[in-house]
Structures are given as structure tokens and as C-alpha cells.
C-alpha positions in Angstrom: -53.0 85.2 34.9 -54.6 88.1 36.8 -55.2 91.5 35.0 -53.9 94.6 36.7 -57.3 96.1 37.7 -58.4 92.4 39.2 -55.0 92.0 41.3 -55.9 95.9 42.7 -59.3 94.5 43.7 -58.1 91.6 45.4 -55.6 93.7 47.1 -58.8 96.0 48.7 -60.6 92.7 49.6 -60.7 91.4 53.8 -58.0 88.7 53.6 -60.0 85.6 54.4 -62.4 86.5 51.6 -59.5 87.6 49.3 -58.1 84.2 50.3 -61.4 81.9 49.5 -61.7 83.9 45.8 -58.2 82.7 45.1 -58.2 79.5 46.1 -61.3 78.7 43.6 -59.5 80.5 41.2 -56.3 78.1 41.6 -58.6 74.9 41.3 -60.2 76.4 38.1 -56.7 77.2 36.6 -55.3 73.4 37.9 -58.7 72.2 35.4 -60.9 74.5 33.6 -63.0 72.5 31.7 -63.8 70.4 34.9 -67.2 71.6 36.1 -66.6 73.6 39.6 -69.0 74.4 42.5 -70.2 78.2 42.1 -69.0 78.8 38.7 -71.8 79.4 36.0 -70.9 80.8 32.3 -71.6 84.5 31.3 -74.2 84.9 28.5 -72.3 87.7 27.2 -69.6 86.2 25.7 -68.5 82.2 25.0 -65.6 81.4 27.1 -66.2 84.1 29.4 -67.0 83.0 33.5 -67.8 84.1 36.8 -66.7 82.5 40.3 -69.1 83.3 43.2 -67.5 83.0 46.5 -70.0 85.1 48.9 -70.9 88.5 48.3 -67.5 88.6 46.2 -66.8 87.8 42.1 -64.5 87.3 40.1 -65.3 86.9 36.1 -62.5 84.9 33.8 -61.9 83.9 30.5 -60.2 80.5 29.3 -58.5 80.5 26.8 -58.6 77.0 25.0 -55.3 77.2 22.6 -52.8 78.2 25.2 -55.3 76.5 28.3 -55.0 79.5 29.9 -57.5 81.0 32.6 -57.2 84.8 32.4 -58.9 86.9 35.1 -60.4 90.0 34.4 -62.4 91.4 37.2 -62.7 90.2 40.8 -65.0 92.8 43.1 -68.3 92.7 44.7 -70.9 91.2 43.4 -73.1 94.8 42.6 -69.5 96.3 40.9 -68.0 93.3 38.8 -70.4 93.8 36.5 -70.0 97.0 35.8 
């Protein structure tokens, strides 16, 4: 599931990058306990991870009970954070 904000990011990005972000996002959600090139856990919170794809981010949350991957921000990499 993409949040409102994340899906109006994506929306702004160049297609082909916009493209690559979702398609790591779709492997993640096929298996999200499966480890996954450029994806590394956020200290900030358990559960809570970031996808590198380039200059671009997008940070998730799984949810374990429903196995669920829930994306909450997707930008560049000096705003996602923010």
C-alpha cells in the first residue's frame, strides 16, 4: 500500500526512475522478509526501511500481522528524510 504523500512523490519523479523505485518496491511486497539488494533497516524505528534506487528513496514499514509492506515516503535522497 502507498500513502497519499508517497504516490504524489512518485507522481513528480522522471518515469524511468519512478519506474526502477517501484519495481524494487513490488519485489519487496512479493517477500519482505527476504533480504533485497539496496535495502538496509532504519535505526529509528524496528520495522521501518528504506529502498535506495539512485539518487531516489523510498522508506517502508512491514507490517508482520497482516504481511503488509506500507510505503510512507518515496523522494530524493536529501528530502525523504525530512
Amino acid at each position: 500500500m502507498i500513502e497519499k504523500q508517497a504516490a504524489r512523490r512518485l507522481a513528480d519523479m522522471p518515469p524511468k526512475q519512478r519506474s526502477s523505485l517501484i519495481d524494487g518496491l513490488k519485489a519487496i511486497a512479493r517477500d519482505p522478509f527476504a533480504a533485497h539488494a539496496s535495502v538496509k533497516p532504519m535505526r529509528v524505528e524496528q520495522d521501518l526501511y528504506r529502498l535506495r534506487q539512485g539518487k531516489w528513496r523510498a522508506v517502508y514499514r512491514i507490517d508482520r500481522r497482516a504481511r503488509e509492506v506500507r510505503v510512507l515516503a518515496a523522494d530524493s535522497r536529501g528530502r525523504v528524510y525530512r
